[in-house]
Structures are given as structure tokens and as C-alpha cells.
N, C-alpha and C positions, 0 to 999 in steps of 0.2 A: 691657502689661508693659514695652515699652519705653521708654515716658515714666514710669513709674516709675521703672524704673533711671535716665534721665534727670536725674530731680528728686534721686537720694538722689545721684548725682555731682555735680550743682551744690552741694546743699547738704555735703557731705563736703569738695568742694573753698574752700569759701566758711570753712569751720570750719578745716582745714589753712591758710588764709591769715588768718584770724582769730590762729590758735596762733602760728603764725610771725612775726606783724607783732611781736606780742607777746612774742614770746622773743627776737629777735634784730633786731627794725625793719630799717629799708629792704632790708638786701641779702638777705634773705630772703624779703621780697614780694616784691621784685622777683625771684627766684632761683623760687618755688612760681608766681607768676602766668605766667612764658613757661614751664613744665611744664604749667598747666593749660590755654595758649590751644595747646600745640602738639600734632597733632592731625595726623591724614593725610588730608585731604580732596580730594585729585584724582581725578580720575575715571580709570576706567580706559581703556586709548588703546584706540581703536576698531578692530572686527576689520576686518584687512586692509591696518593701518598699523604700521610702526617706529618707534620715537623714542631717543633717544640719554638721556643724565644732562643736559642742558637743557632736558628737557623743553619745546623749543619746534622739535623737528625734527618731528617727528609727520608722518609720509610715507605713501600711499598706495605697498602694493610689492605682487609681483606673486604672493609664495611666502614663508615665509619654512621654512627647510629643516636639518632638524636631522639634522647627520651621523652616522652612525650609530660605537657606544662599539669595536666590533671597528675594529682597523688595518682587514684585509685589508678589510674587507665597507667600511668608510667610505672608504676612498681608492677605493677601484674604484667604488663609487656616487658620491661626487667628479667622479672626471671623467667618469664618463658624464653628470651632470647641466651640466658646463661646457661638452661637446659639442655638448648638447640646448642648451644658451641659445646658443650660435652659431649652431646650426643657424634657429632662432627668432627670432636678433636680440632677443635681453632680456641686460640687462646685469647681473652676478655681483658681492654685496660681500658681504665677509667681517664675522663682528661675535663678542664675544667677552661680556665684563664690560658691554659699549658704557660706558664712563665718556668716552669723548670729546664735546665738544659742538658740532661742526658739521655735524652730520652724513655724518663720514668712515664710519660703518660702511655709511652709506644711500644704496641707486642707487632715482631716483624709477621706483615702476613694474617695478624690478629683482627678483631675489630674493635674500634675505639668507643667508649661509649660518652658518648656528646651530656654531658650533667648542666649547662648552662642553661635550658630552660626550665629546669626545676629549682624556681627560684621564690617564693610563697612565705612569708616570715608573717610571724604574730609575737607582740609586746606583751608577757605579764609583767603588769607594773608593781603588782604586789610584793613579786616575790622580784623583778629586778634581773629576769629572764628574758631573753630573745628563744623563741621558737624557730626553727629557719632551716630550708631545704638549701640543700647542700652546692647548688648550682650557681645560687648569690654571689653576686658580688658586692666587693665592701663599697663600693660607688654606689650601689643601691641600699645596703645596710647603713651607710652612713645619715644620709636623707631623712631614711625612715627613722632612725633612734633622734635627731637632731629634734625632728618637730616632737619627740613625746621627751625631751628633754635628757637624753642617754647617750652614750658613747662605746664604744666597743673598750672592753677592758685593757687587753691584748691582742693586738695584729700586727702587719708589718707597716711598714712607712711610707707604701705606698697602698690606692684601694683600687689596682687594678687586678687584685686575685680573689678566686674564690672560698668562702668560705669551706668547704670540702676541700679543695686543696690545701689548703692554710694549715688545715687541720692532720693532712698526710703528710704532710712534710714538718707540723707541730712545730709552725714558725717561730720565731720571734719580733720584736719589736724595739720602740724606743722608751717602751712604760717600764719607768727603770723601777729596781726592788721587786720584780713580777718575772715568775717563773715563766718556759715558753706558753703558747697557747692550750696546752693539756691544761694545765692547772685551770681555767675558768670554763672547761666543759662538762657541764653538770650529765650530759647521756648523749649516743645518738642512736639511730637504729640502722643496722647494718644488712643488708644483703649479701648474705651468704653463697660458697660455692655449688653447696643444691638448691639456690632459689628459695630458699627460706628466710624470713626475716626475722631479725631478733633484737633486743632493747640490749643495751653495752653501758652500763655503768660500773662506778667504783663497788657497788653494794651488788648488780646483777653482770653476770658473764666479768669476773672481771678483769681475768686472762685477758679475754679478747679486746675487751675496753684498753688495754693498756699495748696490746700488739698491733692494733689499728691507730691508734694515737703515734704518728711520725710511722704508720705504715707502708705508706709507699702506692696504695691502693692494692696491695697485695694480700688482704685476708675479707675484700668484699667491696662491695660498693654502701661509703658513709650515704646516706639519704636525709636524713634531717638530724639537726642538731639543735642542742639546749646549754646556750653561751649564756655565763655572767654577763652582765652588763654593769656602766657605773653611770655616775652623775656627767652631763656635758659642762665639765668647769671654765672660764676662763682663768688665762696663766698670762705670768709676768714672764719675759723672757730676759735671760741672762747668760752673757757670753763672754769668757775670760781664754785669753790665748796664754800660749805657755811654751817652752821649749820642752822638749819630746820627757825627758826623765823629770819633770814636773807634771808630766799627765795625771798619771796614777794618785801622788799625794792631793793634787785637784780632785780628782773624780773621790778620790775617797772623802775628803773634807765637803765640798760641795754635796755629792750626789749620795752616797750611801750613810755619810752622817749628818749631812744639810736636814737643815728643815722641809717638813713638804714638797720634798722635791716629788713630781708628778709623774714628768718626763725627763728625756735626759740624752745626748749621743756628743760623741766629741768626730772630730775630722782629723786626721794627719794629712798635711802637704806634701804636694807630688809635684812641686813648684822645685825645678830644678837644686838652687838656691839654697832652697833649704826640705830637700826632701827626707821623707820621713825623720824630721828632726823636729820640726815645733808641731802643733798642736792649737786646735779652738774645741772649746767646753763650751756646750749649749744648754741649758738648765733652765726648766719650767717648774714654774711654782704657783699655786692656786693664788687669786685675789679676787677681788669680791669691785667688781667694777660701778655697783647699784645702777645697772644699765637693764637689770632685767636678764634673763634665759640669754646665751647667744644664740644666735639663730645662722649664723653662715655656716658651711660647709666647704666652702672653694679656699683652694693653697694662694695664700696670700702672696702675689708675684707677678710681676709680666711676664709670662709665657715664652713668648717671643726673646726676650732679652735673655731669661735663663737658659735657654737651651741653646742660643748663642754662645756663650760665656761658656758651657759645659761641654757640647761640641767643638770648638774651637782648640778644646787641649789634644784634641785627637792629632799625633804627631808633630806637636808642634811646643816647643820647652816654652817660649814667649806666651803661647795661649795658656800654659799650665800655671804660670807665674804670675798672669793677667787674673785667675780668677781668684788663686791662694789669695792676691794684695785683695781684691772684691771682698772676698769672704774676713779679712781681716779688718776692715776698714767697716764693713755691715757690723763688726761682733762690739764695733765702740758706738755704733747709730743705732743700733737694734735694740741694744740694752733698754730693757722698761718697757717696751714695749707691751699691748695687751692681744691674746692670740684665743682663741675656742680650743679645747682638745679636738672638736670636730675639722677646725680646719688645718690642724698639724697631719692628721690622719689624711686629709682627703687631697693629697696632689696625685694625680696620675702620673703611671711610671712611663708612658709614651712621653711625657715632656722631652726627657732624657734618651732618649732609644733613637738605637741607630738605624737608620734606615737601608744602609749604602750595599749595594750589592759584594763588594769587594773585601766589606770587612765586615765583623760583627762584634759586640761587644759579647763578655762571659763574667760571669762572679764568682768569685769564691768566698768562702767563711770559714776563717778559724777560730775556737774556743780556746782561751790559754790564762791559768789562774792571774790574779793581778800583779803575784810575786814576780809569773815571769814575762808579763808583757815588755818590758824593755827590751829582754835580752831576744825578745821575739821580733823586735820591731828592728832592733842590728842585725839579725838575722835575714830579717825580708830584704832591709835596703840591700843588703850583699848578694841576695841572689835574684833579684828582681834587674839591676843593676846589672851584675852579669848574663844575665838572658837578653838585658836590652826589651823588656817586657814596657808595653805602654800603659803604664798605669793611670785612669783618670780619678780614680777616686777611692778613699779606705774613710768609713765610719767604722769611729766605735762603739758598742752599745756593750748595759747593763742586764745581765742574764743570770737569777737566778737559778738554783739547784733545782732540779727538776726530778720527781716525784713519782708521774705519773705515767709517763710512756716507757715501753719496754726498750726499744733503741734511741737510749737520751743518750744526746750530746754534752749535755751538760751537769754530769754525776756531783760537779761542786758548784759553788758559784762562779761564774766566768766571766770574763771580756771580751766579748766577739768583735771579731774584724772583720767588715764588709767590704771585700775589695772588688773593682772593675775594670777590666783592662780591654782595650780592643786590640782585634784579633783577626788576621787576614786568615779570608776564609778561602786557604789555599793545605795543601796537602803540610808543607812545609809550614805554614802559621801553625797546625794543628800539633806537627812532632816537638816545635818547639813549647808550646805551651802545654804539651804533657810532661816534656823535661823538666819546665819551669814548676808546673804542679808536685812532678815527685820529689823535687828538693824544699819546697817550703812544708810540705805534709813532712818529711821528716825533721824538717825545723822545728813544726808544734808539737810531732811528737814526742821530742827529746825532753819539750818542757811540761811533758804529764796534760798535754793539748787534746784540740778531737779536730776535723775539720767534718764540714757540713755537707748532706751526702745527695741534695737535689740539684747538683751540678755538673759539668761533663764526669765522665768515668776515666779520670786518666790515674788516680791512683792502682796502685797494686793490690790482689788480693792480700799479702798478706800486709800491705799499709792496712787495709780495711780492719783484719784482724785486729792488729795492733790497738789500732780504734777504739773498736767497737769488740771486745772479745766477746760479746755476749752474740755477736753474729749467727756463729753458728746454731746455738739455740733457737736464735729466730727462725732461720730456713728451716729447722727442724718442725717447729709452730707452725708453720705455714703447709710443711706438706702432710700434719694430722688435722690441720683447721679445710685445707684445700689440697684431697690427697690426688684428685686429677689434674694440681697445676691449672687450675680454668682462668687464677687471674694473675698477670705476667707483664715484664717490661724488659726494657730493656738493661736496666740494674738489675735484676735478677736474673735474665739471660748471663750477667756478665761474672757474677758474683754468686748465685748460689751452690757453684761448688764447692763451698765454704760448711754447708752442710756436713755434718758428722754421716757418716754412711754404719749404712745398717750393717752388723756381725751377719 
């Protein structure tokens, strides 16, 4: 039966690519044939292992431990289980969404602690506060603010992650003029490395408020949080292409001295043609549509056709070339158009995601002031270029100076680059894409840059330093906050000997 069904899908899919070639030629073969090669074929990770959205952490741990959906009943089983792993010597990491890819959720041999069903949020609308356990995800946050008329302030761009993670890794977004997510978290209350619980704001604990914030899950488990919220606006959308050293004069005229600008991210081309050279500006601006509240929540798009279009660049110059012209061709049709902030926020990152056992995709993010975004982006093309790296995609976003977390990334205001490449997930994909890593980290170095640290670990410690010199401090924070090491990953396996050592 099942090499029947087999045969009538080969052949149904051979007739669909028959009809297409023939109604529309190239970009439609090409467009049905990465639908009919894409397919989910990895295996499933083996019982008794973790692995992250790289699918190449894949860890042997010791438990993996899902807290239970009751406050009371999960915090108090919480720390008694943090007790138990001190008492035992096994090391305690928290894990959410897991979209990070070095495995910051995973201690080897450790036990994981499952934070997705502690998911429970309440609206004050007085004050313009989300109440919200830390397991949420912003697919469920979304919803919930939507019907009482609200938006998440700051998050990422997609709402497949958790708030608690969001929070450890003190994301960013596409809400331009807005510092990362530290900036709209009014408190959260932390679980401590002896099972004690404690309240972490600016005004209490505020050390630890600020060492938890882009912590890593290394000084506790976050448990609920008290996020800014704002109005659910609708926005006019606005999109101006550009050749590459007109980006910045754009993003500044538009977006940082524009009017009301809301939201905000530009794209460089990885379109053979014209790679890393031109440029689209996406800019959202409030308008008053007299339609009443919006009310959708869902990414305005055929599903199906976009992750056509977006999978299709995997190896392939013509697929990369096919979507840059898509993507330029929408930014003259798009224009005016009217959108919710709720449903800019709410596409899910599986749209995009690679399934394929062979290869996987990976992200990276650098910070690089706007003075020297050019000379950063002649930098990428030359060594991206020479590694022969397949790059599907670089947004750029607006990131303010950041305040409030102890390892910020971003000490001034910045232009992050969101880049993704696929990646054979083979011994040989991995050496190369470490090589490729430590030459662009010392690219953004050079331009007083930071790169972003929830990603594989192929930087050097002392790239990390360079960074981040306040590093060591931290490891130091961490082993008077947690001096038996109880909450651990695999960044900190790899990195805390960066730690100053005691006289």
C-alpha cells in the first residue's frame, strides 16, 4: 500500500511539474520542484539526548524534566529538584522553544528543565503590563494581547520563542528606536541556585536583575515576568530599495529621523547579481484606518508559496535571484499597504526551517555602529564569497543602546545583521563554517562591532573577550550568585575559563 501511494505521488508530482513547466516555464519548475524535493527526513534524536534548532548539539543528559502547569505545585517541585541536583552533583539547564544553536539550553549529562508548560499570563490594563510565566510562547502571547487590544513592545520577528528565553538571550526585534527586550521588563522572580525564590528589578536585587537579563539561564531559572506592553496599532507599509552605500543615509532619513516610524528592518541581496550590494527598506508607520481595533494575528502570506521561494535559494544562484526580483517587485506593490503590529509579529519561524536531514540551517548576528556598516558589509561579501558560504538571507534591524543587561551587546546604538546560511551537517560543513565564523567576528571586530552569543560556539575565547570584556566579571557573578555551578550549558562549559581565577 505504501509503494503505491508512493508511485501515484511520484507520478501526480511529475504531472504538477509537467503543467507548470508549461504554464509558466522556469520559475515555476523551479518553484514545484523544491516543494516536491522538500520533505522531513531526520531521524528522530535518540532517547536520552537534547538537541537545540541546529540540530547538531544532540547530547546525552541525564533527565529531561517537565515542570509541572500549577504555580504553586511547579515552583516548589522546582527547587526541590535544584536541591536534589546539588545534593548529586548533576548540573541544572533550563530550555524553552530551544531555538538557540549552541547548545546554551544543554548541560552534558545534566538535566534539562522543560519551562513550556508554565505558561499562565494576566493583562493589567491600567498600568499596561503583561503578567506572564515564563514558558509562553509569543504565539500564545500574541492572541491573548490581540483580543484586549495590546502588543508585545519588543520581541523577535518571529513568535515561535519563549518568553523566558527571549528574555535570556534579551532579544531583539524589528521595533525600531527600542532598546533590546531588557528595556520593557518591569521585574521577574528568579529561582535561585539554593531553591530560593526572589523578585529581580531595577529598584530590588538589581545586580541580579541586570545578570539574568541576556543570562544565558545561568544565574537561575526566570519563572514569571512583568513585560511593557503597548497599543495593537495598524501601519502603512513602506518599502524603498537602494544600492548597498545608500542604505544607511535611507535608514537614517526614514527610520531614525522619519516620522512615526513604529517598525522598521531593511534586507541585503544574496541574489548572485547583485550580492550584498543593493538593499530594501521596510518602514511601518501608524494610520488610523477608522476600521475599528484590528483583530488578526496571522502573517499575512501564502505559506506554501513563501517557503517555496525561500527554500528554493538553498544551493541554487537562480533560486536566490528569483526571490531578491519577488522581494523587489512586492516593495513597489506593497507600498501602502495596511498591516496590525500583531500580525507583523505573528509568522511562525517553521515557515522558513529546514527540515532536510543532510543539512541545516544556522544564524548569526552582528552589531556594527552605522558609521561602519558599509565597510562591514565589503567585508562579509569578501569572506562569505571566499568560504563559498550559502547565504539565504541578512536582515537588517534597528537597536538601540542598551541600559540594562550586564552582557549587552549593544553599549551604543547599533545596526544588527541577521544572517542564515545552510549548512551541511557533516564533520567538514561544521570546520568550515567555524572558519567562516572567525573571520567575519574579526571583521565586526575591527569596526568597534559585537557579534551575538545564542549561536554555535565557533568563536575563540579570546574573540569572546574582545567582545564582551566584561566577561570575565560575569563568570565571576555567577560563581558567587551559584558557587556550586548547579546551572550550566554548554557556553559555559566552553567559555568560563575566561573567569579571573582566585590569588
Amino acid at each position: 500500500m505504501k509503494g503505491k501511494r508512493a508511485r501515484l505521488w511520484l507520478w501526480a508530482s511529475a504531472a504538477l511539474l509537467i503543467v507548470a513547466v508549461a504554464a509558466l516555464g522556469r520559475p515555476a519548475f523551479h518553484l514545484v520542484w523544491t516543494l516536491v524535493r522538500d520533505r522531513s527526513d531526520r531521524p528522530p534524536l535518540a532517547e536520552g539526548s537534547a538537541d537545540d534548532a541546529s540540530a547538531m548539539n544532540a547530547t546525552p543528559v541525564a533527565q529531561i524534566w517537565d515542570i509541572p502547569s500549577n504555580r504553586e505545585t511547579g515552583e516548589r517541585q522546582l527547587a526541590a529538584l535544584v536541591r536534589r541536583a546539588e545534593r548529586e552533583g548533576v548540573a541544572v539547564s533550563v530550555a524553552g522553544a530551544r531555538h538557540s544553536m549552541g547548545g546554551q539550553t544543554i548541560a552534558r549529562n545534566g538535566i534539562v528543565v522543560n519551562m513550556l508548560p508554565f505558561h499562565a499570563m494576566e493583562l493589567d490594563e491600567t498600568r499596561n503590563v503583561l503578567h506572564v510565566q515564563a514558558g509562553a510562547l509569543w504565539s500564545d502571547v500574541l492572541p491573548y494581547l490581540n483580543a484586549r487590544g495590546r502588543s508585545v513592545a519588543v520581541m523577535q520577528s518571529n513568535n515561535s520563542f519563549t518568553v523566558g528565553g527571549s528574555i535570556s538571550v534579551n532579544c531583539h526585534g524589528w521595533q525600531s528606536g527600542r532598546p533590546p527586550i531588557a528595556s520593557t521588563v518591569e521585574s521577574f522572580r528568579l529561582l535561585r541556585a539554593d531553591g530560593t525564590i526572589v523578585r529581580c528589578a531595577r529598584n530590588e536585587n538589581p545586580e541580579l536583575f541586570s545578570l539574568a537579563l541576556g543570562g544565558y539561564g545561568l544565574f537561575g531559572v526566570i519563572l514569571e515576568v512583568d513585560l511593557e506592553v503597548v497599543p495593537n496599532e495598524e501601519y502603512r507599509l513602506e518599502r524603498f530599495v537602494t544600492a548597498i552605500d545608500g542604505f544607511v543615509p535611507a535608514f537614517e532619513q526614514q527610520v531614525r529621523q522619519g516620522s512615526e516610524t513604529a517598525m522598521a528592518y531593511g534586507r541585503l541581496s544574496v541574489a548572485p547579481e547583485s550580492f550584498l550590494a543593493e538593499a530594501i527598506l521596510n518602514v511601518s508607520r501608524p494610520v488610523s484606518s477608522g476600521k475599528g481595533r484590528p483583530s488578526r494575528t496571522d502573517f499575512p502570506e501564502v505559506a506554501g508559496l513563501t517557503r517555496a521561494i525561500f527554500r528554493g535559494q538553498v544551493g541554487s544562484d537562480y533560486g536566490k535571484s528569483l526571490r531578491w526580483n519577488a522581494e523587489k517587485r512586492l516593495a513597489g506593490a506593497a507600498s501602502g499597504g495596511a498591516i496590525s503590529r500583531n500580525q507583523l509579529l505573528g509568522e511562525p519561524a517553521n515557515v522558513f526551517a529546514n527540515r532536510s536531514a543532510a543539512s541545516t540551517d544556522i544564524l548569526h548576528e552582528y552589531f556594527v555602529p552605522a558609521e561602519g556598516f558599509g565597510a562591514f558589509v565589503g567585508r562579509l561579501r569578501s569572506i562569505v564569497t571566499k568560504h563559498r558560504g550559502d547565504l539565504l538571507n541578512v536582515t537588517v534591524r534597528d537597536v538601540r543602546r542598551d541600559d540594562d543587561s550586564f552582557l549587552r551587546y549593544a553599549d551604543r546604538d547599533m545596526l544588527a545583521l541577521v544572517m542564515l546560511f545552510d549548512q551541511p551537517r557533516t564533520a567538514a560543513g561544521e570546520a568550515a563554517m567555524e572558519a567562516m565564523t572567525r573571520e567575519m567576528v574579526d571583521a565586526v571586530l575591527a569596526l568597534g562591532g559585537r557579534f551575538y552569543l545564542p549561536y554555535r560556539l565557533h568563536a575563540t575565547k579570546e574573540q569572546l573577550l574582545a567582545a564582551y570584556p566584561q566577561i570575565p566579571a560575569f563568570f565571576a557573578s555567577k560563581r558567587r550568585y551559584d558557587p556550586h555551578q548547579i546551572f550550566q550549558n554548554a557556553f559555559f562549559a566552553k567559555y568560563s575559563a575566561l573567569e579571573p581565577k582566585a590569588p
